[in-house]
C-alpha positions as CSV (number, residue, x, y, z in Angstrom):
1,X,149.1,-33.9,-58.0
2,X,150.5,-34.2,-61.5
3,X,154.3,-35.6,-61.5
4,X,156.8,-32.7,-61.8
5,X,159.1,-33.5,-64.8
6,X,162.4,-31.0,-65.5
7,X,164.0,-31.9,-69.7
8,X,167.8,-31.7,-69.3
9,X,168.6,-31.8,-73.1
10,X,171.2,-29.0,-74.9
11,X,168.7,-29.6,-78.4
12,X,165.8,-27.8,-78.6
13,X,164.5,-29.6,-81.2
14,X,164.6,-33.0,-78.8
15,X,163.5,-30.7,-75.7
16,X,160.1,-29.8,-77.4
17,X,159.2,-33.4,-78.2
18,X,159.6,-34.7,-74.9
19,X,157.7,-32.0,-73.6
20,X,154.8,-32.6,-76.0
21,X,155.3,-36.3,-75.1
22,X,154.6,-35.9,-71.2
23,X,152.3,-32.7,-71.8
24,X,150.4,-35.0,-73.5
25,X,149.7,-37.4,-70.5
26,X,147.6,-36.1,-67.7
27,X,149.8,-37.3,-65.0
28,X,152.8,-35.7,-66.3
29,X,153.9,-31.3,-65.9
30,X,156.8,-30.2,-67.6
31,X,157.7,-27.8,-64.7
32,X,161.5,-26.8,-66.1
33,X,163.9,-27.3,-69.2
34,X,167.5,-27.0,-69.2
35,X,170.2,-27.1,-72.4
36,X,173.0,-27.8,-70.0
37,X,174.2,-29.6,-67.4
38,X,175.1,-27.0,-65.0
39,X,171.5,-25.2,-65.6
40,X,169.9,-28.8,-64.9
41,X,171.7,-28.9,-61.5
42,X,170.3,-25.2,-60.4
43,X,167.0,-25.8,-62.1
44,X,166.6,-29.1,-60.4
45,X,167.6,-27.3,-56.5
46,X,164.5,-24.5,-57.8
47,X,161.7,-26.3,-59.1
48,X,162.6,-29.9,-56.9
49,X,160.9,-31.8,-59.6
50,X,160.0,-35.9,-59.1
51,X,161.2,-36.9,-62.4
52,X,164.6,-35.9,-64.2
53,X,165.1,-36.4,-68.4
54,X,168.7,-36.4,-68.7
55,X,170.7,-36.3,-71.5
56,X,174.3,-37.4,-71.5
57,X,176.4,-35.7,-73.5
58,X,175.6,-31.9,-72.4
59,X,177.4,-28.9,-72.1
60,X,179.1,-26.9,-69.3
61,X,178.9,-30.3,-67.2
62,X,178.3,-33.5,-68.5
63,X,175.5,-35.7,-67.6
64,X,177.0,-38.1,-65.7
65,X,178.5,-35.1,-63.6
66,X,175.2,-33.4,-63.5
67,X,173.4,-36.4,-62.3
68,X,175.5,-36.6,-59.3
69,X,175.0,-33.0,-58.4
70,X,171.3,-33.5,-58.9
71,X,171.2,-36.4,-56.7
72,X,172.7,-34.2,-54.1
73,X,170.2,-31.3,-54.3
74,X,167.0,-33.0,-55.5
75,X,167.5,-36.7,-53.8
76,X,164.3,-37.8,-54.0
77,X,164.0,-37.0,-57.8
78,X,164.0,-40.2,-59.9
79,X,166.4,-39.9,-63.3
80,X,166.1,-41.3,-66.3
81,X,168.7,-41.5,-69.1
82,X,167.5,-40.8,-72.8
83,X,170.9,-40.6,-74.6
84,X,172.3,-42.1,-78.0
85,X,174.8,-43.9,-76.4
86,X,174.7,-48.1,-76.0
87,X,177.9,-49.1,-75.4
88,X,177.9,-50.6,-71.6
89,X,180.2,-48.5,-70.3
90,X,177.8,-45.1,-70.7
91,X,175.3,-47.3,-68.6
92,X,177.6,-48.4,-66.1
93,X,178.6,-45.1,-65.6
94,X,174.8,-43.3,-65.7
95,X,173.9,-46.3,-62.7
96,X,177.1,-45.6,-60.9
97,X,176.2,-41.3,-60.5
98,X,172.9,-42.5,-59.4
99,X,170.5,-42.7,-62.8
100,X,167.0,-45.0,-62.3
101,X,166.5,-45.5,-66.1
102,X,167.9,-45.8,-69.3
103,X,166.4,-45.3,-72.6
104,X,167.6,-44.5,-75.5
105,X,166.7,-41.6,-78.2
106,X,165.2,-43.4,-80.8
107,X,162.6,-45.6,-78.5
108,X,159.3,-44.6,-79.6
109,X,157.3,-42.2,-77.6
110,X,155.2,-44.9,-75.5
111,X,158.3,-46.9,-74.2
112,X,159.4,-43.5,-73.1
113,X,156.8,-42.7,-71.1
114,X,156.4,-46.0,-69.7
115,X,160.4,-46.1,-68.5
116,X,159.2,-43.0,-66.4
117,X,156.3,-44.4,-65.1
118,X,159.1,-47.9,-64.1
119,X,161.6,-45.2,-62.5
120,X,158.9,-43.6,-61.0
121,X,157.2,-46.4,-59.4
122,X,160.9,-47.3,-57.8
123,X,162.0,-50.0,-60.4
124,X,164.6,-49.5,-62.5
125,X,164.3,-49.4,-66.5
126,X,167.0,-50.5,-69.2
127,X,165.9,-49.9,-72.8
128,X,165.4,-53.2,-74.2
129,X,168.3,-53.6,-76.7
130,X,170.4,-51.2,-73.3
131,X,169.5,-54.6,-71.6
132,X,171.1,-57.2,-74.2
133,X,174.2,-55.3,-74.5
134,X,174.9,-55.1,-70.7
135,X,174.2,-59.0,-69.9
136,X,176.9,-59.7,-73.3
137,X,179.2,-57.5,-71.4
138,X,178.4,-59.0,-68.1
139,X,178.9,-62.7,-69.4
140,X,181.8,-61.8,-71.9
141,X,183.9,-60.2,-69.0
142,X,182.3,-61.9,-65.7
143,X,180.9,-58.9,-64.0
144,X,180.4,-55.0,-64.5
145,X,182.4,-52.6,-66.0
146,X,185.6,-52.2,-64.2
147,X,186.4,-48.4,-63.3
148,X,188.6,-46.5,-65.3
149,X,191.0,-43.7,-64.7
150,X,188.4,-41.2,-65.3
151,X,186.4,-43.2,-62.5
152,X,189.8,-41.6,-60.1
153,X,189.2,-38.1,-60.8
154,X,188.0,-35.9,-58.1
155,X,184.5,-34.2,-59.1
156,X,186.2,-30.7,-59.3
157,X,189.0,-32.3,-62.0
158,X,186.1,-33.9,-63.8
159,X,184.4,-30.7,-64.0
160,X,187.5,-28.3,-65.4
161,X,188.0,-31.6,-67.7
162,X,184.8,-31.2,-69.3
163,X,185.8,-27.2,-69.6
164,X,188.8,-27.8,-70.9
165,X,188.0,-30.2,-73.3
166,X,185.4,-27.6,-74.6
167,X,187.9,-24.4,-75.4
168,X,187.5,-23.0,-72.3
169,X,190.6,-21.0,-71.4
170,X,191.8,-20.8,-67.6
171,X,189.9,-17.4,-66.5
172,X,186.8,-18.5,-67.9
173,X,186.5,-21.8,-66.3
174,X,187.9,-20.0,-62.8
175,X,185.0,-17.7,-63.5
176,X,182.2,-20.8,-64.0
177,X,183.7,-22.4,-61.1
178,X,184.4,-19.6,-58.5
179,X,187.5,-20.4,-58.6
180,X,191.3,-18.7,-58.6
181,X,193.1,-19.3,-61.9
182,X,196.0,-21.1,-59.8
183,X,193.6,-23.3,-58.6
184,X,192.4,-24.4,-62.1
185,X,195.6,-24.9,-63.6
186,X,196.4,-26.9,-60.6
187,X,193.6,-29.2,-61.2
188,X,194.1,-29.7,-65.0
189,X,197.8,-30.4,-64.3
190,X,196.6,-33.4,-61.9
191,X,193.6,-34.6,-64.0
192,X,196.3,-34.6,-67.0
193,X,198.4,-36.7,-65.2
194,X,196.3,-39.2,-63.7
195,X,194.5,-39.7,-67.3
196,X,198.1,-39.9,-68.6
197,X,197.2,-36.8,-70.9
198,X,200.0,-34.7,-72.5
199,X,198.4,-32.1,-74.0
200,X,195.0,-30.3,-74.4
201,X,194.4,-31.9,-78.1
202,X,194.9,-35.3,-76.2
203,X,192.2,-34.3,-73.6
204,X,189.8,-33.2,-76.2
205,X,190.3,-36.6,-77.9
206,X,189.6,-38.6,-75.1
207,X,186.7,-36.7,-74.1
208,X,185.1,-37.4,-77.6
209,X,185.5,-40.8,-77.1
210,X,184.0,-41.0,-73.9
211,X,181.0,-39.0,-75.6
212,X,181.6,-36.1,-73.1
213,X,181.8,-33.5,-76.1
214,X,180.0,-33.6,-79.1
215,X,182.0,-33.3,-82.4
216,X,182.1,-30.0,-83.9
C-alpha cells in the first residue's frame, strides 16, 4: 500500500511541485491538496492520510492551529513542516502543536522526500541549517523557547485572531465559526487584552510578525 500524502499549501504553484515530487516516487499517493488551513483540517478527517505537508503561514487558520486540529482528527498521520520560516520560535511552536518534521522551502527535492520518509519511519527531521539555529538558541538562552502570550490564548481566540487579523469583519468570522456575533466580539475583546493589543491595526501587526498573515 502506497503512503497516503495530503499538500496543505495556499500556492498552487508550490502545491504542484510537491505533488510531482512524491507522484514521482512509487511509495508515495497524493490522495488530497488543500490552500488553507481550515480545508486541511476537513480534508485530513476525509481522506485520513499517513503523511501531512504543512505549510505555516496559511489562510483561514494558521498552520500551527491547523496542525493541532489535525492531530485531533487524523492522530496517527505524521506532519511535516515545509515553510520559509527559520527563526526558532516557528519551530518551537510547529513541535509544540504536534509537527514530526521540519524542512524548509528551498531544500532540494531529495531532502524533502527523505524528511518524509524520517517522519514516517517515527524519527523526527529538522532541516539541516532548522537544526543549527535551534541548538544556538538552545545554548544562547539555556533551554527552549519560552511561551509567549500568544502561547495563553484559548484555541477559539487564536482562531478569531487569525480572522481578524485577515479583514474579516464580525458576522463573517461568526459565520466560519458557527458562532453568535456576541460571542466573537467577546473573544476578540479577551484575546486583545491578554496580547496587550489596542486596536485591530496592532493585531494585524503582530500577526505579520509572527508570520500568521502574509503581507499584502
Amino acid at each position: 500500500m502506497p503512503v497516503r500524502v495530503l499538500i496543505a499549501e495556499d500556492h498552487a504553484i508550490v502545491r504542484e511541485g510537491l505533488k510531482a515530487v512524491f507522484s514521482a516516487e512509487e511509495e508515495f499517493e497524493v490522495v488530497a491538496e488543500a490552500e488553507d488551513g481550515r480545508e486541511a483540517v476537513r480534508r485530513c478527517e476525509t481522506a485520513q492520510p499517513d503523511l501531512v505537508l504543512m505549510d505555516l503561514t496559511m489562510p483561514r487558520l494558521s498552520g500551527i492551529e491547523a496542525i493541532r486540529e489535525v492531530r485531533r482528527v487524523c492522530p496517527r498521520a505524521k506532519v511535516l513542516v515545509l515553510t520559509v520560516h527559520r527563526a526558532e520560535e516557528y519551530v518551537f511552536e510547529a513541535l509544540r502543536a504536534g509537527a514530526d518534521g521540519y524542512a524548509l522551502k528551498e531544500a532540494p527535492a531529495d531532502e524533502v522526500v527523505r524528511a518524509a520518509r524520517a517522519v514516517l519511519g517515527g524519527g523526527r527531521y529538522l532541516s539541516p541549517e532548522v537544526s543549527a539555529v535551534v541548538v544556538d538558541g538552545y545554548l544562547a538562552g539555556g533551554g527552549g523557547q519560552p511561551r509567549s502570550r500568544f502561547d495563553e490564548l484559548t484555541d477559539r481566540e487564536r482562531e478569531v485572531f487569525q480572522l481578524v487579523a485577515e479583514g474579516h469583519t464580525t458576522p463573517q468570522i461568526a459565520d466560519i465559526l458557527c458562532l453568535s456575533p456576541k460571542t466573537v466580539e467577546k473573544h476578540r475583546a479577551s484575546l486583545m487584552k491578554k496580547l496587550g493589543l489596542a486596536n485591530v491595526q496592532a493585531l494585524t501587526a503582530y500577526a505579520l510578525e509572527r508570520g500568521l498573515i502574509r503581507r499584502p
